[in-house]
C-alpha positions as CSV (number, residue, x, y, z in Angstrom):
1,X,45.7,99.2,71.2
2,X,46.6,96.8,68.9
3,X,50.1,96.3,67.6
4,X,50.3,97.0,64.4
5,X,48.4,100.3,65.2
6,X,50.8,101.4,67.8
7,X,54.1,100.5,65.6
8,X,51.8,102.9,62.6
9,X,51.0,105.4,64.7
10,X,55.2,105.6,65.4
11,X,55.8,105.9,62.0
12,X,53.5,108.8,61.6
13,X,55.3,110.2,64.0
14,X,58.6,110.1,63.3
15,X,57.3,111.4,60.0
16,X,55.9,114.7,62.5
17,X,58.9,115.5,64.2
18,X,61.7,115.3,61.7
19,X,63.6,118.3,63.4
20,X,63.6,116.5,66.6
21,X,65.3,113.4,65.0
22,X,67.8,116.0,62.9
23,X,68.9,117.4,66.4
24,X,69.4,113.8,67.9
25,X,71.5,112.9,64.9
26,X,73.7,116.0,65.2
27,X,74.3,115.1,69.0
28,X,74.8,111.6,67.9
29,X,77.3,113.2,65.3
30,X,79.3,115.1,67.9
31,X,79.7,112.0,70.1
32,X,81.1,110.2,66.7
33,X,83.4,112.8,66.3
34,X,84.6,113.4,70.0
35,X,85.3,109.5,70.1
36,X,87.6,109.3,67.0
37,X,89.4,112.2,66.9
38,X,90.3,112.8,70.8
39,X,92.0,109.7,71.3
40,X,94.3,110.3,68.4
41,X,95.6,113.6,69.1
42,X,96.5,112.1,72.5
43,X,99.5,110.4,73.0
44,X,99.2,106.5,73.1
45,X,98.9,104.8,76.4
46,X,101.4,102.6,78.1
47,X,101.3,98.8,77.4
48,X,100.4,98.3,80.9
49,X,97.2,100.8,80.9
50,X,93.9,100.0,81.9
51,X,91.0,100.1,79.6
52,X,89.1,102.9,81.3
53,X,92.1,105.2,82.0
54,X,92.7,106.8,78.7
55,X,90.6,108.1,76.2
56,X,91.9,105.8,73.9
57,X,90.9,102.7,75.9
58,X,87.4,104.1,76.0
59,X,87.0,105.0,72.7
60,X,88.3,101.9,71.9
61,X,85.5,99.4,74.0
62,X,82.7,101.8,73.1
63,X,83.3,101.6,69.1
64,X,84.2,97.6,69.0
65,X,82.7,96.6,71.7
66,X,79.3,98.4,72.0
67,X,78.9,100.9,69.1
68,X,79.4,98.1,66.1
69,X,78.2,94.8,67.5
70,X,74.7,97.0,68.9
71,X,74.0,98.9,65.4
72,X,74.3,94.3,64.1
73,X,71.9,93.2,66.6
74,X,69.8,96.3,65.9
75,X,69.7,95.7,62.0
76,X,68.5,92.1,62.9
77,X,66.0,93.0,65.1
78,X,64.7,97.2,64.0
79,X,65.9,97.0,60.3
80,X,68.0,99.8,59.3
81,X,66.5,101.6,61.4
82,X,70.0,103.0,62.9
83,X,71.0,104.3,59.0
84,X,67.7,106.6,58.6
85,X,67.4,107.4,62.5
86,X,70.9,107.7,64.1
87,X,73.9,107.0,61.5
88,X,76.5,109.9,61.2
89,X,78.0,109.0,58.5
90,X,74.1,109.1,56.4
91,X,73.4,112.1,58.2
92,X,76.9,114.0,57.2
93,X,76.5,112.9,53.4
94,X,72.6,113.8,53.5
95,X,73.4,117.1,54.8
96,X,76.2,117.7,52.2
97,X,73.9,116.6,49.2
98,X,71.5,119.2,50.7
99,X,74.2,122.1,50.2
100,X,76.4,120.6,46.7
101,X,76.2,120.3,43.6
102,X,73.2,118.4,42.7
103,X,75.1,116.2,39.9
104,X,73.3,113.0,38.3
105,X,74.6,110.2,39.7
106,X,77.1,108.3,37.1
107,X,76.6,104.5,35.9
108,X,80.2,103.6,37.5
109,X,79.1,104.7,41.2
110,X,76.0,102.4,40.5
111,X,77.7,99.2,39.6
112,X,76.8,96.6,42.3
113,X,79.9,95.1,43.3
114,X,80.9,98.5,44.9
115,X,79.5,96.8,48.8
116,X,81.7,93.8,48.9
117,X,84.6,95.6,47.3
118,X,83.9,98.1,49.9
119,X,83.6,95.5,52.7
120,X,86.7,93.6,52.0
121,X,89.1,96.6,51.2
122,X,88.0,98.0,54.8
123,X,88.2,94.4,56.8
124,X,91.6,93.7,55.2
125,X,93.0,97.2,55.6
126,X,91.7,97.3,59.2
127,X,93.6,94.1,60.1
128,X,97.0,95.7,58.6
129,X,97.0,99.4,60.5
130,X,95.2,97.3,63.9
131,X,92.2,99.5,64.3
132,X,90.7,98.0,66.7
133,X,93.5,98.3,68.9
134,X,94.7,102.1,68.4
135,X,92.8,105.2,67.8
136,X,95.0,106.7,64.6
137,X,93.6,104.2,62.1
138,X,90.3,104.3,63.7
139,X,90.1,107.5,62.6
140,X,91.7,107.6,59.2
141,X,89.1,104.3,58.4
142,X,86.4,105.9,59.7
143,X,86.7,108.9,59.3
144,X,87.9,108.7,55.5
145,X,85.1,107.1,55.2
146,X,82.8,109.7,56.6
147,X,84.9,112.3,54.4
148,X,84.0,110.4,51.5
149,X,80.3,110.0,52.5
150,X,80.2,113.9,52.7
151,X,82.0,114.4,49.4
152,X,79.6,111.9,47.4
153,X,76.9,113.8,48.6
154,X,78.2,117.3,47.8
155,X,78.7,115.9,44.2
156,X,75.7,113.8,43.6
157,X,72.0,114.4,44.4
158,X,69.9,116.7,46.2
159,X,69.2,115.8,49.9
160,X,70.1,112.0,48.8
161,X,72.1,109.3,50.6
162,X,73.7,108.1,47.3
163,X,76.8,107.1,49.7
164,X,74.6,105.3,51.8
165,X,72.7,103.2,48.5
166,X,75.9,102.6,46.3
167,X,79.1,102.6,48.2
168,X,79.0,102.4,51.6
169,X,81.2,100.0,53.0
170,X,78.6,98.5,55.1
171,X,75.2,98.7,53.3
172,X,75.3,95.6,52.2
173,X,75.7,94.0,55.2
174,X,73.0,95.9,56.6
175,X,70.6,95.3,53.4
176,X,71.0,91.3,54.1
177,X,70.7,91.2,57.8
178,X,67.7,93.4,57.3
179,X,66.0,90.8,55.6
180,X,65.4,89.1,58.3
181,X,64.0,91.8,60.9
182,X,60.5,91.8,61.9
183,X,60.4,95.8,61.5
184,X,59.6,97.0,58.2
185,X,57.6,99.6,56.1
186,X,54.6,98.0,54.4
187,X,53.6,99.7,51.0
188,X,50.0,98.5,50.5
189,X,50.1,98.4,46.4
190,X,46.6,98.3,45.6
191,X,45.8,100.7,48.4
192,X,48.5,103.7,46.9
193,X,47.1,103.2,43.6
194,X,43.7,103.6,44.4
195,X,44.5,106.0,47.1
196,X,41.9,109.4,46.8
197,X,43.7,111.4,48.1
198,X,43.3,114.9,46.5
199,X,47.0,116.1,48.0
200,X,50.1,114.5,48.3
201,X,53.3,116.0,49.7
202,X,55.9,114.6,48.0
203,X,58.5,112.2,49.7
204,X,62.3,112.7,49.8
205,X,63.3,108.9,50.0
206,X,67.1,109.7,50.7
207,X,68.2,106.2,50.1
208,X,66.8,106.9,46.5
209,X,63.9,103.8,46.8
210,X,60.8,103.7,44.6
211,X,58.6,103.2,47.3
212,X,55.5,102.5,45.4
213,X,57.2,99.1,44.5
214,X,59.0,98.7,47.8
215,X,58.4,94.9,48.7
216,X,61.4,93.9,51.0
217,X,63.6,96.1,54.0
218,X,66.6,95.5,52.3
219,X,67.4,98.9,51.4
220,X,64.5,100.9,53.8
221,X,66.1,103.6,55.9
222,X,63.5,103.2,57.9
223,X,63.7,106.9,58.9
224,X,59.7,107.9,58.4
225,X,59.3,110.1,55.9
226,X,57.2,108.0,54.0
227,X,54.5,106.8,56.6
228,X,50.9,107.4,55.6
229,X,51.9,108.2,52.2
230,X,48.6,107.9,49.8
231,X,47.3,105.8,53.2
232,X,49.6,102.9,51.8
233,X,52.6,103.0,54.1
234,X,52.9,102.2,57.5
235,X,55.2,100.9,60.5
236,X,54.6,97.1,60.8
237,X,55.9,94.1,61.9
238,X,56.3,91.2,60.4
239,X,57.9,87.4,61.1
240,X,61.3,87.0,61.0
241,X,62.0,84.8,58.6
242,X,59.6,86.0,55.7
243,X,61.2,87.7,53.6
244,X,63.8,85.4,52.9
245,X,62.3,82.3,53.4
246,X,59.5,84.1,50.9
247,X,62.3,84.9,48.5
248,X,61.9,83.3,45.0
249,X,64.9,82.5,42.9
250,X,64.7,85.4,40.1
251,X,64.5,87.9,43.2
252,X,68.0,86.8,44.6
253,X,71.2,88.9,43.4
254,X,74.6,87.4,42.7
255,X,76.4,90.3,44.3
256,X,74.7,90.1,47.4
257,X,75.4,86.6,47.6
258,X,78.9,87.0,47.1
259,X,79.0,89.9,49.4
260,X,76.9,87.2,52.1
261,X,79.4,83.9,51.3
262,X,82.4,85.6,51.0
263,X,82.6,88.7,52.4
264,X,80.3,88.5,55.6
265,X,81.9,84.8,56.4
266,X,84.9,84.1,54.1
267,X,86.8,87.4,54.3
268,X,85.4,88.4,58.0
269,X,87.0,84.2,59.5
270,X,90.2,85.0,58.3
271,X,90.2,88.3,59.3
272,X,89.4,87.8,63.0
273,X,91.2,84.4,63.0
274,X,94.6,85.2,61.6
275,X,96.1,87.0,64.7
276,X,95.3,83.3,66.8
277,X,96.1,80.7,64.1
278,X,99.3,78.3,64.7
279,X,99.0,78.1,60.8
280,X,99.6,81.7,60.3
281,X,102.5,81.4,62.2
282,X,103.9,78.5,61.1
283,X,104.4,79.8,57.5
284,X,105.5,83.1,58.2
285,X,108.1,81.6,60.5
286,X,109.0,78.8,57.6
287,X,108.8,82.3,54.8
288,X,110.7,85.0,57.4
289,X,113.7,81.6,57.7
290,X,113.8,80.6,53.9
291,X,114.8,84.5,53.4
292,X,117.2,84.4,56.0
293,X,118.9,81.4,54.4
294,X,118.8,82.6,50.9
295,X,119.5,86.0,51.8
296,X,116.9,87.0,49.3
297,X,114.3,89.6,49.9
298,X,116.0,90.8,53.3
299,X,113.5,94.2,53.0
300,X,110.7,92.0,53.8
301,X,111.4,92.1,57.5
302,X,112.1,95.5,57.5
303,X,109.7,96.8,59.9
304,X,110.0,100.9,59.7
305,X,106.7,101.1,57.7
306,X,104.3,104.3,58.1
307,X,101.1,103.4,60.7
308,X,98.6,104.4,57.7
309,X,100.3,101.4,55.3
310,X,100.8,98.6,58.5
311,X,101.2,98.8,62.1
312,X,103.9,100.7,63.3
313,X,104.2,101.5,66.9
314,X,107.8,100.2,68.3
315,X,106.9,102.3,71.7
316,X,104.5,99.5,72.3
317,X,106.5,96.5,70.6
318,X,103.9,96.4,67.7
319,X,105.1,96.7,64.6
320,X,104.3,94.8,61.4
321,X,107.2,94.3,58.6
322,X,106.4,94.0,54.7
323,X,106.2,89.9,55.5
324,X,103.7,90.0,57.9
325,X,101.2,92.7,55.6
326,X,101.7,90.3,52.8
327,X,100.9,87.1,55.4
328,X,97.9,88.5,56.3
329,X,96.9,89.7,53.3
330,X,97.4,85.9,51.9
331,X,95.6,84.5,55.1
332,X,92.7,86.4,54.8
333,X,92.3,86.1,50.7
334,X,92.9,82.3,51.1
335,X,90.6,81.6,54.0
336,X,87.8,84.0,52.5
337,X,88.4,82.4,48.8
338,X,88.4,78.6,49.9
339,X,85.4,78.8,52.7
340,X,83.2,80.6,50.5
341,X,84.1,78.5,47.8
342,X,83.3,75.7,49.9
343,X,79.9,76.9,51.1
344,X,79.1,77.7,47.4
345,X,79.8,74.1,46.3
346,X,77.2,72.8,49.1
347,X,74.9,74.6,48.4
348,X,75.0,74.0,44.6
349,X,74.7,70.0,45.8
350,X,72.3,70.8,48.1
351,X,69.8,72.8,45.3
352,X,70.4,69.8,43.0
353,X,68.2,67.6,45.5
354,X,65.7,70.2,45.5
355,X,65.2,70.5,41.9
356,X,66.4,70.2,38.2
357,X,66.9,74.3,37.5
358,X,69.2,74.1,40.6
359,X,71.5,77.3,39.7
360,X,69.4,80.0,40.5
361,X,68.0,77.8,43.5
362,X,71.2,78.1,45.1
363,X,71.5,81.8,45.1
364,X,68.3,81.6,46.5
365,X,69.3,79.3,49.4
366,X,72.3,81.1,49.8
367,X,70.2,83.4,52.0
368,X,69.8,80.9,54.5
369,X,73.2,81.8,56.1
370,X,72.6,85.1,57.0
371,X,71.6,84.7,60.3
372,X,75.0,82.5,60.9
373,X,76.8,85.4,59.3
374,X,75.5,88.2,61.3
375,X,76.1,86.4,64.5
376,X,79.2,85.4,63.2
377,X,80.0,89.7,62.6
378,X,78.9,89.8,66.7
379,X,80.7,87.5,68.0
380,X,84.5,88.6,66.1
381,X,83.8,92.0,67.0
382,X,82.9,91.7,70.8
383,X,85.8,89.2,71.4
384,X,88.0,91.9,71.3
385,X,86.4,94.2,74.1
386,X,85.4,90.8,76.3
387,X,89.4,90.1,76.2
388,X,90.3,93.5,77.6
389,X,87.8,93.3,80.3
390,X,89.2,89.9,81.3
391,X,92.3,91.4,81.3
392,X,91.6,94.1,83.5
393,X,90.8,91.2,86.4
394,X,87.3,91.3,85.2
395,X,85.9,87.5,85.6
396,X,83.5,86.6,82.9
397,X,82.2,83.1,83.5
398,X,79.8,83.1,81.3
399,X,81.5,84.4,78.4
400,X,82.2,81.0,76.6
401,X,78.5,80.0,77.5
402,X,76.8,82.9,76.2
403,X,79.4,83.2,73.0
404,X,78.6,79.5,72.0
405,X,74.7,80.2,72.4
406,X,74.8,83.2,70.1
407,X,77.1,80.7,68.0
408,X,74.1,78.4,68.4
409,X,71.5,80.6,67.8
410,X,72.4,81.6,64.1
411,X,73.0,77.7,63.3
412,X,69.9,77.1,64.5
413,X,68.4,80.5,62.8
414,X,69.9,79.6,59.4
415,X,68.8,75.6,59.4
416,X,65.0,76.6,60.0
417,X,65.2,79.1,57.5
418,X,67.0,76.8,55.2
419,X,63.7,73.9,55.7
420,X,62.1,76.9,55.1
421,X,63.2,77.6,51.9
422,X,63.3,74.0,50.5
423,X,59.1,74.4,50.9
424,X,57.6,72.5,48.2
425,X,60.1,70.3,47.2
426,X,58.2,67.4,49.4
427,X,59.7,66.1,52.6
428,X,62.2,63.3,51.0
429,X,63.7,65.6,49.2
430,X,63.7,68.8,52.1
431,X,65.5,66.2,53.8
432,X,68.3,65.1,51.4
433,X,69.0,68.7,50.8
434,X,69.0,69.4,54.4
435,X,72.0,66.7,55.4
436,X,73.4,68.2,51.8
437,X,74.0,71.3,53.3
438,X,75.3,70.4,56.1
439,X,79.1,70.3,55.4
440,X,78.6,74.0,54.6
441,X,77.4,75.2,58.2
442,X,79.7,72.8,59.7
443,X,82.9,74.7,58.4
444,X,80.9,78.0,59.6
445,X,80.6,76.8,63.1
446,X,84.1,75.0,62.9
447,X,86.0,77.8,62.3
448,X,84.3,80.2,64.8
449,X,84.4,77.5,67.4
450,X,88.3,77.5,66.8
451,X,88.3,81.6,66.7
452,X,86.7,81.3,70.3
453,X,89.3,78.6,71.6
454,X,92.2,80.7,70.5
């Protein structure tokens, strides 16, 4: 059987058996819940624990290590197929909008800067409370944020994921990455509005998606409600470049590139970085000793600061003072700020070679760096996990190996799609924007390559 039949025939059937996916997301939803609130009604373990021996440490490896860096690959590879199939969090807010109050979703919650706001606020309050290091903030991150999932959706819509389309924290992400997977739903347009078909049941498309118009997998759920539909939606596969590398200027969108520039890369670098840099420590060495001398601002290094506003657990010898929240606040603002900055000049230069109307050309090149980012999103969040399996006595040879392929691998992901883009332009010109760009995915691949040094 070919295929593309085999991958429609799926849809249809994930289409059939809804209550069997519903139970699977319920079990999946007890696991969720079992992982982050155990651990934190347990007391912490010792310093000197291993990884497997508590709750805690196991909770810990499974969410950072496995749970996060698997539902990135799987965007790349199976679209967002993890939000409409397996998510919690769009499975708890779905199942609240089914039992609330059915109110029409305001223009405020619809404003598009909601994903990176989202993104940064969680990166950068995630580095101050630790939480991938202890279960408590785990918990009040992730599970706020599944609380406010399941309070949007007892406010707003019926049966709807408006959490899921406006504000959750990761959407965005997962709309860019899914540009590039193979796995998408295919709305035939001339087939749907020719379709004969005397009855038509009518679709609930959760993530609120006009699916008649649906052209990319940006925002697809990919759950399989809609398969068949009018004989004009199906499961299908695709390259894995096309959609972007098919993207045309007027189609990109300025908050996605942000989000992609400096969110995904600027904001995510300094985040994973700051806890290894010399030049973190450096000036909050040089700032902590100018107080001292001055005797001027003494409560900065006061340390006896609730876990929920910075890191606070003296049992362990980990505790963050006011100096070190504002540090790495400043790190991660300046590092996120200047890189994307950076990548947004190159790529301005670079769209210049390509053609006179360069502006919105370089939103639309932007693009190119997803794959880099999303690598990029694997590699900080596995590093983690690998270092505490090292530290249990656990040899991994072929971590640096396998880290600097995947490195690698986006580099060379982004460039071809980037040639890919530039189509058109003619080869002289491909070319000069090619070495144009090239300062940009340098700093990219210099500052991971330091973050995998430290």
């Amino acid at each position: 059987m070919p295929a593309d039949a085999t991958l429609s025939r799926l849809g249809l059937w994930l289409r059939a058996h809804r209550r069997f996916i519903q139970a699977g997301q319920w079990g999946i939803v007890l696991v969720y819940a079992v992982l982050l609130i155990v651990p934190a009604m347990l007391p912490l373990p010792a310093a000197e624990s291993q990884l497997f021996s508590s709750m805690a440490g196991i909770a810990q490896f499974v969410f950072w290590g496995v749970w996060w860096p698997g539902v990135i690959v799987s965007v790349l590879l199976l679209g967002r197929s993890w939000c409409g199939l397996f998510c919690p969090e769009g499975m708890l807010t779905e199942w609240a909008s089914g039992h609330g109050r059915g109110r029409r979703i305001p223009a405020w919650l619809k404003w598009p800067g909601w994903p990176l706001v989202g993104f940064v606020a969680t990166t950068v309050y995630g580095q101050l409370i630790s939480v991938y290091q202890y279960p408590q903030p785990a918990l009040l991150i992730l599970g706020g944020s599944t609380l406010a999932a399941m309070l949007v959706g007892y406010l707003y819509g019926r049966n709807k994921r408006v959490w899921c389309r406006y504000l959750c924290p990761v959407s965005g992400v997962f709309g860019l990455l899914a540009r590039l997977a193979p796995l998408h739903y295919a709305v035939d347009r001339q087939a749907w509005e020719s379709s004969t078909t005397r009855k038509t049941i009518p679709i609930n498309c959760a993530p609120l998606i006009d699916i008649r118009r649906m052209e990319g997998a940006s925002l697809c759920h990919q759950c399989g409600r809609c398969a068949g539909q009018r004989d004009a939606v199906q499961l299908a596969c695709r390259p894995f470049n096309r959609e972007i590398s098919r993207l045309r200027p007027d189609q990109a969108q300025p908050w996605e590139v942000l989000l992609l520039l400096y969110g995904m890369i600027g904001v995510a670098i300094g985040a994973f970085q700051w806890s290894a840099s010399s030049t973190f420590v450096t000036a909050k060495q040089a700032v902590a000793g100018w107080l001292i001398e001055h005797e001027a601002g003494l409560f900065l290094l006061d340390d006896d600061v609730p876990w929920w506003l910075l890191t606070h657990y003296p049992s362990l010898n980990d505790s963050f003072c006011w100096l070190d929240g504002a540090m790495i606040v400043g790190y991660i603002a300046l590092v996120g700020s200047l890189l994307g900055s950076w990548l947004w000049f190159w790529l301005g230069v670079s769209a210049r070679a390509l053609q006179p109307e360069w502006r919105s050309r370089r939103l639309q090149l932007a693009y190119c760096l997803t794959p880099l980012a999303g690598t990029g999103l694997i590699l900080g969040l596995s590093a983690t996990s690998l270092s505490l399996l090292r530290g249990m006595g656990l040899m991994l040879p072929w971590k640096g190996v396998a880290q600097l392929a995947l490195l690698g691998l986006g580099l060379l992901w982004s460039m071809r799609l980037f040639w890919l883009q530039a189509a058109g332009a003619g080869q002289v010109r491909r070319g000069q924007a090619m070495l144009l760009v090239m300062p940009a995915w340098a700093a990219i691949v210099l500052c991971w390559w330091q973050f995998l040094q430290s």
